[in-house]
Each structure stands twice: as structure tokens, then as C-alpha cells.
ROTILUM-151005 format. One record per atom (N, C-alpha, C): x, y, z; atom name; residue in one letter; residue number from 1. Coordinates in nm, 2 decimals, decimal comma, always signed. Each point is the difference from the previous one (the first is absolute). Example, Ala and Ser with C-alpha at 12.3 -4.5 7.8 and 13.67 -1.06 7.14 Angstrom:
+--------+--------+--------+------+------+-----+
:      u :      v :      w : atom : type : seq :
+--------+--------+--------+------+------+-----+
:  +1,32 :  -0,57 :  +0,78 :    N :    A :   1 :
:  -0,09 :  +0,12 :  +0,00 :   CA :    A :   1 :
:  +0,09 :  +0,12 :  +0,00 :    C :    A :   1 :
:  -0,04 :  +0,11 :  -0,07 :    N :    S :   2 :
:  +0,09 :  +0,11 :  +0,00 :   CA :    S :   2 :
:  -0,08 :  +0,11 :  +0,08 :    C :    S :   2 :
+--------+--------+--------+------+------+-----+
***
This chain:
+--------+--------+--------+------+------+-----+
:      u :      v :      w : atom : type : seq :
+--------+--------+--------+------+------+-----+
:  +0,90 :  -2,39 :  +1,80 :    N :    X :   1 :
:  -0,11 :  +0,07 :  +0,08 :   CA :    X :   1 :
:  -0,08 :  +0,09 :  -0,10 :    C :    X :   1 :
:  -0,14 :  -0,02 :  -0,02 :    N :    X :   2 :
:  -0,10 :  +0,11 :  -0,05 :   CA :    X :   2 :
:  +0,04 :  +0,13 :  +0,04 :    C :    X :   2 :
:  -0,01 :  +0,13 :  -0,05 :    N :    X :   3 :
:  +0,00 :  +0,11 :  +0,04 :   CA :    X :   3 :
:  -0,10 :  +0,05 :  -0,10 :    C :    X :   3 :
:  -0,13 :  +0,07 :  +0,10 :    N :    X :   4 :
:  -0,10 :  +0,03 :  -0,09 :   CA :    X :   4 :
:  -0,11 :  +0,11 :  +0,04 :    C :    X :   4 :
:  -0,06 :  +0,12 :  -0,06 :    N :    X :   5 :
:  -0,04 :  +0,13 :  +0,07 :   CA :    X :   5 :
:  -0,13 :  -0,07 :  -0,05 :    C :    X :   5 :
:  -0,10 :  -0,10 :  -0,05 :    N :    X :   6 :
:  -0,08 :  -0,02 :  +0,05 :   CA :    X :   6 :
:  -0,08 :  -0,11 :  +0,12 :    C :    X :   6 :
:  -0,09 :  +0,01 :  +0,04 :    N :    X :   7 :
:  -0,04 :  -0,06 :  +0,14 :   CA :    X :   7 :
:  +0,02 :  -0,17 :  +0,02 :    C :    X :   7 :
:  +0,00 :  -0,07 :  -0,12 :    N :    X :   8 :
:  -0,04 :  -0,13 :  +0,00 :   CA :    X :   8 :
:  +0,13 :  -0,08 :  -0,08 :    C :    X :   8 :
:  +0,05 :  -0,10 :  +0,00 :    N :    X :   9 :
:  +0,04 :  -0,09 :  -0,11 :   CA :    X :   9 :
:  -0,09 :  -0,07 :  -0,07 :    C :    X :   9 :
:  -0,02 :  +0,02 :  -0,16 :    N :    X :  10 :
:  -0,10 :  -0,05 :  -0,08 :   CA :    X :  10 :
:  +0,00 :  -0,18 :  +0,01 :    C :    X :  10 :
:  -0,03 :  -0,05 :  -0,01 :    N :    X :  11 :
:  +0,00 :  -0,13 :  +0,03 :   CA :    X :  11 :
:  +0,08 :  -0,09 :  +0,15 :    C :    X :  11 :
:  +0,01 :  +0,08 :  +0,07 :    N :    X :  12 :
:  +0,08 :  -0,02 :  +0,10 :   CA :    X :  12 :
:  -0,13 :  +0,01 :  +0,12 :    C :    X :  12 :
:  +0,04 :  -0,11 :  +0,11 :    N :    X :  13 :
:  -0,07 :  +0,08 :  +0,14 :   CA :    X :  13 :
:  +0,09 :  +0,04 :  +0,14 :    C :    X :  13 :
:  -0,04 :  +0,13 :  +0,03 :    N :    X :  14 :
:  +0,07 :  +0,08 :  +0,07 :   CA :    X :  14 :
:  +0,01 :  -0,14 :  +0,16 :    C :    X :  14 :
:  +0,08 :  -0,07 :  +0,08 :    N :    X :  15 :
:  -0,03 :  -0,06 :  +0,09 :   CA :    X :  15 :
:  +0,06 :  +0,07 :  +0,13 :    C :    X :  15 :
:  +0,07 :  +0,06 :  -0,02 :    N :    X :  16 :
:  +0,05 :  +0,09 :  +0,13 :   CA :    X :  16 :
:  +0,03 :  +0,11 :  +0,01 :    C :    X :  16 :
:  -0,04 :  +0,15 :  +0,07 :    N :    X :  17 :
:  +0,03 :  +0,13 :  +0,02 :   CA :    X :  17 :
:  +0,14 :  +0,02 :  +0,07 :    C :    X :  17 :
:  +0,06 :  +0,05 :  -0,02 :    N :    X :  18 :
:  +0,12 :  +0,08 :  +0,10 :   CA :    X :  18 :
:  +0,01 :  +0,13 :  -0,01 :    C :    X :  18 :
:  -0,08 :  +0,06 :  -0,02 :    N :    X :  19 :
:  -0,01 :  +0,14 :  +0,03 :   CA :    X :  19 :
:  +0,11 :  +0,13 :  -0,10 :    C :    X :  19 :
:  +0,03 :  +0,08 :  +0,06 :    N :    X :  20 :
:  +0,03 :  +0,10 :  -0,10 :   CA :    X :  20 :
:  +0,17 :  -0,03 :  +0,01 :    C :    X :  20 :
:  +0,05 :  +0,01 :  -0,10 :    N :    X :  21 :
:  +0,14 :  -0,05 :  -0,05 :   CA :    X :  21 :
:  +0,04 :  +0,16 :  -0,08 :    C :    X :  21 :
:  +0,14 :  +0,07 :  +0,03 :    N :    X :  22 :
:  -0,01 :  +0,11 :  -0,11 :   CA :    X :  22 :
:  +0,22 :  -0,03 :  +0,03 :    C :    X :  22 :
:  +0,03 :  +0,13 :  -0,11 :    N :    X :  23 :
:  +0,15 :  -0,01 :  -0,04 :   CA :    X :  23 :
:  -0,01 :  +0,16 :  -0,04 :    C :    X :  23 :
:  +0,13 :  +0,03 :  +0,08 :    N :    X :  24 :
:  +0,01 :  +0,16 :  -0,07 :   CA :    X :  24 :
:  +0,17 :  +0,05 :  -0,02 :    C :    X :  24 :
:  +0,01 :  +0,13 :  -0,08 :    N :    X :  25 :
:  +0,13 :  +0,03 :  -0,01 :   CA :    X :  25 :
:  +0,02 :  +0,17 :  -0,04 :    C :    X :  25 :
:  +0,10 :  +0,01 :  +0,07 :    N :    X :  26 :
:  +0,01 :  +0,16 :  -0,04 :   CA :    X :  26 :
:  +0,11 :  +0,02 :  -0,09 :    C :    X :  26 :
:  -0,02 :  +0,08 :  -0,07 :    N :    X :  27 :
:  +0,10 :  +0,03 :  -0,08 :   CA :    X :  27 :
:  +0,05 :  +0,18 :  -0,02 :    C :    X :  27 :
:  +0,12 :  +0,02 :  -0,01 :    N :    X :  28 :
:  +0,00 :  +0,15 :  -0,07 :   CA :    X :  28 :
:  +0,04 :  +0,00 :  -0,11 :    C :    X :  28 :
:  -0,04 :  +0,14 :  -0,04 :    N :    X :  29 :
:  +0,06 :  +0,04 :  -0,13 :   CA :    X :  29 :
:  +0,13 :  -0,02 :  -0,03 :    C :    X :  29 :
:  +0,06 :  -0,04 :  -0,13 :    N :    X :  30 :
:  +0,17 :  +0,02 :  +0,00 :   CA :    X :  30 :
:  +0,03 :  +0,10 :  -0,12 :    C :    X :  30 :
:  +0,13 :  +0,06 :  +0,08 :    N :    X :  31 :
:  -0,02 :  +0,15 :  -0,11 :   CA :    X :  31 :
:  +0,03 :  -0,01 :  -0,11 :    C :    X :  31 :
:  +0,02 :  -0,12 :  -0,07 :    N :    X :  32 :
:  +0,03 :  -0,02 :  -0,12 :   CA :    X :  32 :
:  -0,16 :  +0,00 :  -0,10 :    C :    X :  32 :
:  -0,02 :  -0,10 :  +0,09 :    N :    X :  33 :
:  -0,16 :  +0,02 :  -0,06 :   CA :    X :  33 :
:  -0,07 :  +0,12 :  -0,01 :    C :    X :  33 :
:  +0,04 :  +0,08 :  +0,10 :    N :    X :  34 :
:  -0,07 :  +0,13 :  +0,01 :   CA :    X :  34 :
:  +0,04 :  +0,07 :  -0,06 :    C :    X :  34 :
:  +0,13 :  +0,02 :  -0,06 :    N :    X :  35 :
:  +0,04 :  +0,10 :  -0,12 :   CA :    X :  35 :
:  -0,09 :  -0,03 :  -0,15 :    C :    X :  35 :
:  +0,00 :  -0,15 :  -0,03 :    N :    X :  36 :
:  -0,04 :  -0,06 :  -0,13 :   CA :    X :  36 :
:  -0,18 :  +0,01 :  +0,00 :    C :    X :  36 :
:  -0,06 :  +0,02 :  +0,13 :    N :    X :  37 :
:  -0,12 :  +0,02 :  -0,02 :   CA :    X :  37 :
:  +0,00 :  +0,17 :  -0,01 :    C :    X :  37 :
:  +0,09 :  +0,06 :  +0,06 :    N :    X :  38 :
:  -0,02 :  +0,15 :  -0,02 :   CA :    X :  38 :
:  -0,01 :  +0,02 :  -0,14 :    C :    X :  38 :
:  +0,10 :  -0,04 :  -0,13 :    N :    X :  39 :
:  +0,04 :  +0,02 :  -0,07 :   CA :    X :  39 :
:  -0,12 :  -0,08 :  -0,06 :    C :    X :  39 :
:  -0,10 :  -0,10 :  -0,01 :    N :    X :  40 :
:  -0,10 :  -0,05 :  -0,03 :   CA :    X :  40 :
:  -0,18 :  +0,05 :  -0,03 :    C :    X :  40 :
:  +0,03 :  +0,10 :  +0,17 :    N :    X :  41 :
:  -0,08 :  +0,07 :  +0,03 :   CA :    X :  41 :
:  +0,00 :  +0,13 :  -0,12 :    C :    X :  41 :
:  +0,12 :  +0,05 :  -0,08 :    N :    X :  42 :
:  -0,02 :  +0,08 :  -0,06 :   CA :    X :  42 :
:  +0,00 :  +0,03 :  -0,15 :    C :    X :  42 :
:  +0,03 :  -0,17 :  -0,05 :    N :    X :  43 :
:  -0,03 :  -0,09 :  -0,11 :   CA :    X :  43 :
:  -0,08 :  -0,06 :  -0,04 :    C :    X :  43 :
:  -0,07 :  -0,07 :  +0,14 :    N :    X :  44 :
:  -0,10 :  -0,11 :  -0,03 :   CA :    X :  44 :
:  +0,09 :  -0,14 :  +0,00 :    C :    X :  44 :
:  -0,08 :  -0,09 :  +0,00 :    N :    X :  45 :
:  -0,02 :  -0,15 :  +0,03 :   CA :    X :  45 :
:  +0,02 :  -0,07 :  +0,11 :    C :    X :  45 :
:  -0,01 :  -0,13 :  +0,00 :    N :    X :  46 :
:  +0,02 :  -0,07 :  +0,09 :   CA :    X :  46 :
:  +0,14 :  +0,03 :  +0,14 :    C :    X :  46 :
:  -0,01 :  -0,03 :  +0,13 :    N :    X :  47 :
:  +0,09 :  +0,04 :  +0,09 :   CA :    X :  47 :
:  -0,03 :  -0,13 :  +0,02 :    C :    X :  47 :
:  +0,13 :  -0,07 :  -0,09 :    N :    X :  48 :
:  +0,04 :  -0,17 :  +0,04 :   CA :    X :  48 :
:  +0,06 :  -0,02 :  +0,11 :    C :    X :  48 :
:  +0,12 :  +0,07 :  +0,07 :    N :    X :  49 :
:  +0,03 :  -0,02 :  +0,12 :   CA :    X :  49 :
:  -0,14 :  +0,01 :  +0,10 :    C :    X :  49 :
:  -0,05 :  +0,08 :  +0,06 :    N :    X :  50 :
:  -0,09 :  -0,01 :  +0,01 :   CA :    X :  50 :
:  -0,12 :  -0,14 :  +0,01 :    C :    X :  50 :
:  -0,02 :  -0,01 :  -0,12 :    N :    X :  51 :
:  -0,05 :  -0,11 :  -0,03 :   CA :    X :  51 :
:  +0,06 :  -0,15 :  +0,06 :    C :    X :  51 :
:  +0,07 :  -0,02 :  -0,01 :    N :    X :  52 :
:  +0,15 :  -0,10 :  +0,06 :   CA :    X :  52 :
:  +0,01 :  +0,01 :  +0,14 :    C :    X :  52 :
:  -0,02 :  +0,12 :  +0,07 :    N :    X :  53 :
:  -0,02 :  +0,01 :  +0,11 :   CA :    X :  53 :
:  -0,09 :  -0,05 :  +0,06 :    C :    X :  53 :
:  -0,18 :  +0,00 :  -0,06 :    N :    X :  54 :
:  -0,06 :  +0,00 :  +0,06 :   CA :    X :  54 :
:  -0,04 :  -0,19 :  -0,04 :    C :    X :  54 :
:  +0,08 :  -0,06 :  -0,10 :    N :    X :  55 :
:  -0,07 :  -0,08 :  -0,03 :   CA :    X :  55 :
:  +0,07 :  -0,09 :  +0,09 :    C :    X :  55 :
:  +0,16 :  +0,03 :  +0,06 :    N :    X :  56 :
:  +0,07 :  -0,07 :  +0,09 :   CA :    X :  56 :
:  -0,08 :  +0,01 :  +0,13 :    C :    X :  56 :
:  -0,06 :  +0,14 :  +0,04 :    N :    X :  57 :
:  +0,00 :  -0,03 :  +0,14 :   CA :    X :  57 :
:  -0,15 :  -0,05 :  +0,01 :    C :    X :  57 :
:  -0,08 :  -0,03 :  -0,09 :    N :    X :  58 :
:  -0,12 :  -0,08 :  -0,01 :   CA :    X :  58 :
:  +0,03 :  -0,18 :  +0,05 :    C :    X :  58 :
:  +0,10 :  +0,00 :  -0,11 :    N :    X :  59 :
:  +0,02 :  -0,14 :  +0,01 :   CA :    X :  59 :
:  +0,09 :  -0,03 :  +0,15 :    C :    X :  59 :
:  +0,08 :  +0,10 :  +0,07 :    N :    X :  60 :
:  +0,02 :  -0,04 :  +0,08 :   CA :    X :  60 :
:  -0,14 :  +0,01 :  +0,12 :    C :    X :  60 :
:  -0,04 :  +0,06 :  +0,00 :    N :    X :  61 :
:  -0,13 :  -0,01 :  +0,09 :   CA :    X :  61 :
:  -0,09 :  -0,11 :  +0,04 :    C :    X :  61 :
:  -0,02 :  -0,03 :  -0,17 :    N :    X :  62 :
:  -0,05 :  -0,10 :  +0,01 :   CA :    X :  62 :
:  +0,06 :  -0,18 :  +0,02 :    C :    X :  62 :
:  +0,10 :  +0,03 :  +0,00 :    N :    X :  63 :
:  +0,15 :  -0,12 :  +0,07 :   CA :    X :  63 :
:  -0,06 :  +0,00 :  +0,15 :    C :    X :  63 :
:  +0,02 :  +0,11 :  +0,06 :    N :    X :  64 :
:  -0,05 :  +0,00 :  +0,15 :   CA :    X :  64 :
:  -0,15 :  +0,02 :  +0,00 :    C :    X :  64 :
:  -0,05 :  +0,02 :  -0,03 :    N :    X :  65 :
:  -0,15 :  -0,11 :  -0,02 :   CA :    X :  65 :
:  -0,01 :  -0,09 :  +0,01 :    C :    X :  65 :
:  +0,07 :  -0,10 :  -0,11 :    N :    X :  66 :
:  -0,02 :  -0,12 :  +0,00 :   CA :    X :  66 :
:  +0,04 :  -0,07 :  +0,08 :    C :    X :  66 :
:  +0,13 :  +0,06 :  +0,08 :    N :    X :  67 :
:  +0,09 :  -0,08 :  +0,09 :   CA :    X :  67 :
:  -0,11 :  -0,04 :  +0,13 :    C :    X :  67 :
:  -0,06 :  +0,14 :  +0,00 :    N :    X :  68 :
:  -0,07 :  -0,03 :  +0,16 :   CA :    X :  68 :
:  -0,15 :  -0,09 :  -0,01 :    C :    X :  68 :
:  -0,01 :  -0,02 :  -0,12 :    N :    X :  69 :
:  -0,14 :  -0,05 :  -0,06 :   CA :    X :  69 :
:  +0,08 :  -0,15 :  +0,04 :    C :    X :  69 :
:  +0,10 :  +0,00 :  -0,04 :    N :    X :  70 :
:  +0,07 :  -0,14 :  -0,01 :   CA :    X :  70 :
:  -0,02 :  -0,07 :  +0,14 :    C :    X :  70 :
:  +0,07 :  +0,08 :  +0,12 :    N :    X :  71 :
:  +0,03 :  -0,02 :  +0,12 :   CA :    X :  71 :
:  -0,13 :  -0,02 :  +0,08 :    C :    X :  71 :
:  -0,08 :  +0,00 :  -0,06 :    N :    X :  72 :
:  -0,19 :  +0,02 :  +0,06 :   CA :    X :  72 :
:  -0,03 :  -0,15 :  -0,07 :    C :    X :  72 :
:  +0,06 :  -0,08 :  -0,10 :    N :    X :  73 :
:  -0,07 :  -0,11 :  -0,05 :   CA :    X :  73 :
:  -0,07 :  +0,04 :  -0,12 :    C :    X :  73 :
:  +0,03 :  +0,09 :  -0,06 :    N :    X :  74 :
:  -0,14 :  +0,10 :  -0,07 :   CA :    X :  74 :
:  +0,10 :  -0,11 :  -0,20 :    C :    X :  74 :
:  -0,09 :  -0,05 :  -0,06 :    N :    X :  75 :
:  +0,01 :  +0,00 :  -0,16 :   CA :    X :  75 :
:  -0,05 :  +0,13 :  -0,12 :    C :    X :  75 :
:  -0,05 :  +0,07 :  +0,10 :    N :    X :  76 :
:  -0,07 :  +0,14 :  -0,08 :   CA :    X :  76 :
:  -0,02 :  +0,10 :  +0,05 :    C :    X :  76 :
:  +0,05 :  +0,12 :  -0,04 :    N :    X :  77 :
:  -0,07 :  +0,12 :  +0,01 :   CA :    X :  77 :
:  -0,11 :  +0,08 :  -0,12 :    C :    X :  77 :
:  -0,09 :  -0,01 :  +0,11 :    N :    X :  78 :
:  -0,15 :  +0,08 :  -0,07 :   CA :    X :  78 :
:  -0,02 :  +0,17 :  +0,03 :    C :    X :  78 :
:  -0,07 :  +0,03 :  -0,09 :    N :    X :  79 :
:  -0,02 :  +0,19 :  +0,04 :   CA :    X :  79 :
:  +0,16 :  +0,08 :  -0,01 :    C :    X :  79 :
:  +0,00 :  -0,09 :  -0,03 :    N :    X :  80 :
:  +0,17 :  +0,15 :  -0,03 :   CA :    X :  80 :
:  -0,01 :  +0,15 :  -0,07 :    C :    X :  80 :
:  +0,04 :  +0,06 :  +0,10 :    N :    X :  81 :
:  -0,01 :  +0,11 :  +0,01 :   CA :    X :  81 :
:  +0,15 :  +0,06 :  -0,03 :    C :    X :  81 :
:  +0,05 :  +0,10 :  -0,05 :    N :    X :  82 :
:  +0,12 :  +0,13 :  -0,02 :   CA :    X :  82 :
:  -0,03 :  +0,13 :  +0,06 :    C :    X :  82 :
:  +0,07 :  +0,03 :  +0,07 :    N :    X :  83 :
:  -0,01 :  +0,15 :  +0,03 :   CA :    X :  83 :
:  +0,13 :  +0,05 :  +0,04 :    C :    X :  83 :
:  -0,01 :  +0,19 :  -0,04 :    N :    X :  84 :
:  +0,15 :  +0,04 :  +0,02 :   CA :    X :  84 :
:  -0,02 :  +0,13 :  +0,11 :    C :    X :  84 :
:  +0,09 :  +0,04 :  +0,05 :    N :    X :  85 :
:  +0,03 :  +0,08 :  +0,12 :   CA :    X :  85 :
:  +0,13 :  +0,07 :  -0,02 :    C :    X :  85 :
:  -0,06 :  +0,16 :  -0,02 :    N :    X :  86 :
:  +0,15 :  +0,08 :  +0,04 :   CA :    X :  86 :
:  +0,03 :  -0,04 :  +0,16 :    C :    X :  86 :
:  +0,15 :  -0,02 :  +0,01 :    N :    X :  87 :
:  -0,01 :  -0,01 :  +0,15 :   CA :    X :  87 :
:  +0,14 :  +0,13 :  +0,03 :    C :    X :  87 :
:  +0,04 :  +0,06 :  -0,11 :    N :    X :  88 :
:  +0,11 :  +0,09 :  +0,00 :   CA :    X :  88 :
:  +0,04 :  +0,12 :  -0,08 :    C :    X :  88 :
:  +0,07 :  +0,09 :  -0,03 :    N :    X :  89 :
:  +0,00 :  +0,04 :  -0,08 :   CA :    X :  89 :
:  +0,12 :  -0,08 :  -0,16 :    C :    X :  89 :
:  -0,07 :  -0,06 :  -0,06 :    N :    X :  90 :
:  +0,07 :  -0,10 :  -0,12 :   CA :    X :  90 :
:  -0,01 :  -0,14 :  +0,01 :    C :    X :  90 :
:  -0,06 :  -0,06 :  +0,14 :    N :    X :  91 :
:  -0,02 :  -0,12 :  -0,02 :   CA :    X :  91 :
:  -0,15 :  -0,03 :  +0,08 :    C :    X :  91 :
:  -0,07 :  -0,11 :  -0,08 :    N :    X :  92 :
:  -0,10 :  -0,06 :  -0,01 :   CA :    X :  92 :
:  +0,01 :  -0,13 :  +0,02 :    C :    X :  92 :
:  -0,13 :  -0,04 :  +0,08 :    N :    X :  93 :
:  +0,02 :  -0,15 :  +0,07 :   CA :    X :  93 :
:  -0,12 :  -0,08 :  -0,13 :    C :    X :  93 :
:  +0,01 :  -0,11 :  -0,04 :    N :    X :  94 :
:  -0,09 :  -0,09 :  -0,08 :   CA :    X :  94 :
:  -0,08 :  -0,12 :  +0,13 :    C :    X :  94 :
:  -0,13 :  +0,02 :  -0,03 :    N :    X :  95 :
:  +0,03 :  -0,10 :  +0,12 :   CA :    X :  95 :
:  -0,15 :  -0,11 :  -0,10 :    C :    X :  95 :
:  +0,07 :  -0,11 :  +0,05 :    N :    X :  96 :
:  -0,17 :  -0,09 :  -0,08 :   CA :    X :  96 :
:  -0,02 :  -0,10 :  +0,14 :    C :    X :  96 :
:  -0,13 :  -0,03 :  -0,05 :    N :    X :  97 :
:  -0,07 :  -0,08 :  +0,09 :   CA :    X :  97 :
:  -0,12 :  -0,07 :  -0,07 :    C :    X :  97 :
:  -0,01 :  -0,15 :  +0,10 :    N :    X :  98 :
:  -0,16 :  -0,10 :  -0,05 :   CA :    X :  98 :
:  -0,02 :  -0,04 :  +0,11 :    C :    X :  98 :
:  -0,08 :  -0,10 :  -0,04 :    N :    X :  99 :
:  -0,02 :  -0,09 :  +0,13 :   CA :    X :  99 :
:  +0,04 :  -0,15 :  -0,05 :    C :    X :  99 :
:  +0,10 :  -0,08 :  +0,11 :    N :    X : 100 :
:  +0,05 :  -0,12 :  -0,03 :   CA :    X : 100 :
:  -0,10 :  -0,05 :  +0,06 :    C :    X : 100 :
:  +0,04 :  -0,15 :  -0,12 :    N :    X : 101 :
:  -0,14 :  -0,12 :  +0,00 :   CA :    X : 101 :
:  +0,06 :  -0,11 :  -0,01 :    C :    X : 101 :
:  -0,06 :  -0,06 :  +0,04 :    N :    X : 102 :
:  +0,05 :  -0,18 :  -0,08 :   CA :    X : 102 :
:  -0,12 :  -0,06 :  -0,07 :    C :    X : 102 :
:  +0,04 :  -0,06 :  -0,15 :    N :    X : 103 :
:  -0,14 :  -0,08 :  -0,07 :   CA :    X : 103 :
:  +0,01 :  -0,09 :  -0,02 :    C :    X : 103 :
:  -0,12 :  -0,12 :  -0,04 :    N :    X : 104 :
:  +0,09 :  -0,10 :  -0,07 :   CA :    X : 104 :
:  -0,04 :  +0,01 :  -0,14 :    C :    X : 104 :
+--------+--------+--------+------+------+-----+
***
């Protein structure tokens, strides 16, 4: 499956819409992470946990994206979008979204 945040497939033609397709996940902080970014925060560099975190619950997001893109007949998602949401105090929802298509 294409996954792709601009409008069109380049050499492709779009033959069928299914509308808006998205995948989200929440996650909290774990206090391990949170000591090593405290301790980061007062050193400097990168907060890899962190990082690891967010790069998992991306890809899981986008797993349930794709799945429902799937279940619609869809070969592609177009306009993909990321966005994040405190929904708590320490955890944050990722949520993405496109629009599923089929091309040939």
C-alpha cells in the first residue's frame, strides 16, 4: 500500500475515493524514561527513549490506518496527516489520518 502526505500518486490515476481512513494510539510516559530525560534535561542531548516511543506509537498508528484503508478496498493512502493530543496528565494520543483511494 502507498502511504503518502501528498494529494496525487505521480504517474498513477486516482480511480476510486473512500473517504477519510485514520489510526490512533495513546501512550504514557514510563518512569524510567522519565528519570533519563530528567537527567538529559540537565545535560543536554537527545531523549532516545522518548524518541523510541514516539517512533513506535507512529508506526503503530499508522498499522491501523492502513488496516481500515484495507477493509474499504483502498491500495493508497493520500494527504496524510500526524497530529498529537494531551489527553492526560503523562500521556498523549498520536493520531494520523488520509484519505483512502484506489488507482491504477
Amino acid at each position: 500500500m502507498i502511504i503518502t502526505n501528498i494529494e496525487n500518486i505521480p504517474g498513477k490515476r486516482i480511480v476510486e475515493h473512500y473517504g477519510l481512513v485514520s489510526g490512533s494510539t495513546i501512550r504514557a510516559k514510563h518512569i524510567g524514561r522519565d528519570l533519563m530525560a530528567g537527567l538529559k534535561n540537565i545535560i543536554g542531548g537527545e531523549l532516545k527513549g522518548y524518541t523510541e516511543l514516539l517512533q513506535e506509537s507512529r508506526a503503530q498508528a499508522i498499522q491501523r490506518m492502513r488496516a481500515s484503508a484495507e477493509q474499504l478496498g483502498a491500495n493508497a493512502i493520500i494527504n496524510v496527516r500526524f497530529s498529537t493530543s494531551s489527553v492526560a496528565q503523562g500521556a498523549a494520543e498520536l493520531y494520523v489520518y488520509g484519505t483512502a483511494v484506489r488507482y491504477e
